[in-house]
N, C-alpha and C positions, 0 to 999 in steps of 0.2 A: 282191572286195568293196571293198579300201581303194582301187582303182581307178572304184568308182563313187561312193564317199564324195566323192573328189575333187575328180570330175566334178559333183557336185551343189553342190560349196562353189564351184567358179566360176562354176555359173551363176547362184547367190546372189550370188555376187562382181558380176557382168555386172548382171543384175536392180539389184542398189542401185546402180551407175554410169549404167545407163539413167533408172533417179529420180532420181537429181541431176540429170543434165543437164537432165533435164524442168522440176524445179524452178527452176533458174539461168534458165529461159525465162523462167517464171510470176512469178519473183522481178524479175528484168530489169524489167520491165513496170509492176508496182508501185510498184519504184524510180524509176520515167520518171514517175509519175504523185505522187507524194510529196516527191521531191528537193528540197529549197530548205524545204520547209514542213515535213517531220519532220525530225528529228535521229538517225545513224546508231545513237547511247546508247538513244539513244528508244526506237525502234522495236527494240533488240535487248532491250530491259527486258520492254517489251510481250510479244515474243515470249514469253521465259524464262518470263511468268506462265502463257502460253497453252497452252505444252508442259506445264507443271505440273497444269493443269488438265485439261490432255486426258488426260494420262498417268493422272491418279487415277481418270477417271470410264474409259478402256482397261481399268485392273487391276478393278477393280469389278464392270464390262461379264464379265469372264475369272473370276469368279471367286474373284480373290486381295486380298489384305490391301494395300491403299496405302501402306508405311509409307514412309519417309524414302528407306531403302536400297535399295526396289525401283524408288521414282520416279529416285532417282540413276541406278540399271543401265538404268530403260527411256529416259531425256530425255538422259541424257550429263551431266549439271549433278553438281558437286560438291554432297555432302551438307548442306555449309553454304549454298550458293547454293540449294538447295533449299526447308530450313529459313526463308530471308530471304523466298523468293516465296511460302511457304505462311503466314508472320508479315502479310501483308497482298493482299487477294483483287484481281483485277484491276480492278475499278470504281475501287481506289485508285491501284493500279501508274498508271494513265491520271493522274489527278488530280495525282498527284505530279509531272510530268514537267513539265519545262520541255521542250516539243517543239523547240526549236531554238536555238542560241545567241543570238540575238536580242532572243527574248523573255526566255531567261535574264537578260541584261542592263538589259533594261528591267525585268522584275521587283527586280531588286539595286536599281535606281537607285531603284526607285519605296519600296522597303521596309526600307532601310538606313538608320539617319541617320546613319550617316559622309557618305552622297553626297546627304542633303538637306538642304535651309536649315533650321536651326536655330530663325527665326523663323516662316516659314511652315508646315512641317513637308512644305512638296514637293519633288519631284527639283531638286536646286541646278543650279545652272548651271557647269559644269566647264570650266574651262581643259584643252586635250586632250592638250597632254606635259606631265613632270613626274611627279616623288612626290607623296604625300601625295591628297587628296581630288583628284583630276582623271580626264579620262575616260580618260587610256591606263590608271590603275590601275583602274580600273572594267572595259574590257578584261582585264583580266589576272587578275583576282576572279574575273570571273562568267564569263568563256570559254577564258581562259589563253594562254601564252605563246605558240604556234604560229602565231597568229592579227594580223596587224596590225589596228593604230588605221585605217590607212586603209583600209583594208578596209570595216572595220564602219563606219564612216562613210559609206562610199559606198555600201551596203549602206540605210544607216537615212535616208539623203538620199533615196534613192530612191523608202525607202516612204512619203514625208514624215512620218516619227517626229522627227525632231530640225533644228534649223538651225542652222549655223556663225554665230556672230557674228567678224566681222573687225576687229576693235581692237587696239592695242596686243599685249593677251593674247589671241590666239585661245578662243572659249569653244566650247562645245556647249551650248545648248538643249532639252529635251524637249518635243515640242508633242504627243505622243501616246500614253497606254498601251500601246494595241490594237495591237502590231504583225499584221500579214495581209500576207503576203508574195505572196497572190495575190488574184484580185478576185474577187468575189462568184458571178460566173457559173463562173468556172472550180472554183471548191470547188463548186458545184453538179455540174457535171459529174465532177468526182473521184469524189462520194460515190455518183452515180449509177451512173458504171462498178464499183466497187469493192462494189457491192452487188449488179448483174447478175453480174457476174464468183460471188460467192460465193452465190448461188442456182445457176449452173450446178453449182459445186465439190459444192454440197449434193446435187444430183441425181445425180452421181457417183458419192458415199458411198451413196446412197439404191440406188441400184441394185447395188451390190456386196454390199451386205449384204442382199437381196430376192428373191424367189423371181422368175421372167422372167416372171410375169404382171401383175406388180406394178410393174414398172418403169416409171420415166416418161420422156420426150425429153430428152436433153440439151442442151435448147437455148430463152433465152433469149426470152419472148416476152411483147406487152402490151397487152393489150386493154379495154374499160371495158365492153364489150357483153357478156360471161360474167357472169352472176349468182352470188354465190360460193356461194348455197348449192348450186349444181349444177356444183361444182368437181370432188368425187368421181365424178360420173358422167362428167364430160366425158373426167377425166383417162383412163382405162383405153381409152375410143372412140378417143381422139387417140394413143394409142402404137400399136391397133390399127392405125391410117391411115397410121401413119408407116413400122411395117414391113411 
C-alpha cells in the first residue's frame, strides 16, 4: 500500500508540473500582449485580488467556511496579504494602480506641488539633473533608483508626453497627462484577443464542470446572423455537428 500511496503523490507531483508548464504558455502570451502598458506590481496586485476572490467563491462552491486561514492554505498568500486584498474588492485593486511607471510619474508630477508652479498650480518645468524639485528626483519618487533619467526620457519623448528644452539648464516640460504607450487600434486589438481568449477559457470550466450533453465547442466564434434568443437551441445542435 505505501507503494501505491507513492505512486499516486507523483503523479499528482507530474499532473501539477504538466499545469505549470501549460500556464507559463498561456501566461507567455499575455505577457507579449501587455508588456510596456501593464506594470509587472500591476498585474501581480490584480492577480492576488483574483486568486482571493476565486478562492472564497471555490470554498463556498465546496461547502466550507471562507475564513482568512483557509483562503491562505488554498491561494498560498500570507494571512496578512490576504486580510489587505479582502480590506478592498477588485474594482478598487484596478483603480488604484498606477499600471506602469510612466504614468506613475506623470501622475506625481501632475499631483505634488513640490513638482508644480507654485503660481499656476501645473506640472512645473524641471531641470533634469540635480536635487531638490527636478526631474531626475521626480524619477527617483515615483519609479526609483533602478531606473535612469534617460531612459524615462526617451521613453516619454517618444510618446510625446514631454519636451526637452535646451538652454543653459536643461528643462523638461509636460505637454501631456494621458500617457498611452500604444495606439488606439492596437488597445483595440489587445482587448479584443484578451476577451476571445477568456470566453474559450470559460467554455473550458464550463465543460469540466457539465454533464457531456451539455457541453459546448471549444472554440471561438462570431457571427451577427444568430438571433440570440435562439442561442439555447443552436448551442446543443452545434456540438451535436461538431462531434
Amino acid at each position: 500500500m505505501p507503494g501505491v500511496a507513492m505512486q499516486e503523490n507523483v503523479n499528482l507531483q507530474d499532473d501539477a508540473k504538466s499545469i505549470t508548464h501549460i500556464l507559463s504558455r498561456v501566461f507567455r502570451k499575455i505577457v507579449r500582449l501587455v508588456i510596456g502598458t501593464v506594470s509587472l506590481p500591476a498585474l501581480v496586485d490584480i492577480l492576488k485580488a483574483i486568486y482571493v476572490e476565486e478562492a472564497q467563491k471555490k470554498l463556498v462552491r465546496e461547502g466550507s467556511k471562507p475564513t482568512k486561514s483557509a483562503l491562505a492554505l488554498i491561494t498560498g498568500l500570507d494571512t496578512r496579504v490576504v486580510s489587505s486584498v479582502l480590506a478592498q474588492n477588485l474594482s478598487t485593486t484596478i483603480q488604484n494602480q498606477n499600471v506602469n511607471p510612466e504614468h506613475a510619474l506623470i501622475d506625481l508630477w501632475s499631483s505634488d506641488p513640490f513638482f508644480q508652479d507654485s503660481e499656476t498650480g501645473l506640472p512645473a518645468k524641471l531641470p533634469i539633473e540635480g536635487r531638490g524639485r527636478t526631474f531626475q528626483s521626480l524619477v527617483l519618487r515615483s519609479i526609483g533608483r533602478n531606473i535612469t533619467v534617460k531612459t524615462v526620457i526617451s521613453r516619454l519623448l517618444a510618446s510625446k508626453n514631454i519636451r526637452v528644452i535646451h538652454e543653459d539648464i536643461e528643462e523638461v516640460e509636460l505637454l501631456s497627462k494621458i500617457y498611452s504607450p500604444i495606439s488606439n487600434d492596437k488597445a483595440k486589438q489587445t482587448e479584443v484577443g484578451i476577451i476571445e481568449a477568456s470566453r474559450v477559457l470559460s467554455a473550458v470550466i464550463h465543460n469540466m464542470n457539465t454533464e457531456s450533453d451539455l457541453r459546448v465547442p471549444q472554440q471561438g466564434r462570431w457571427t451577427y446572423r444568430l438571433d440570440p434568443k435562439n442561442y439555447k437551441k443552436f448551442s446543443p445542435k452545434s456540438s451535436e455537428t461538431i462531434r
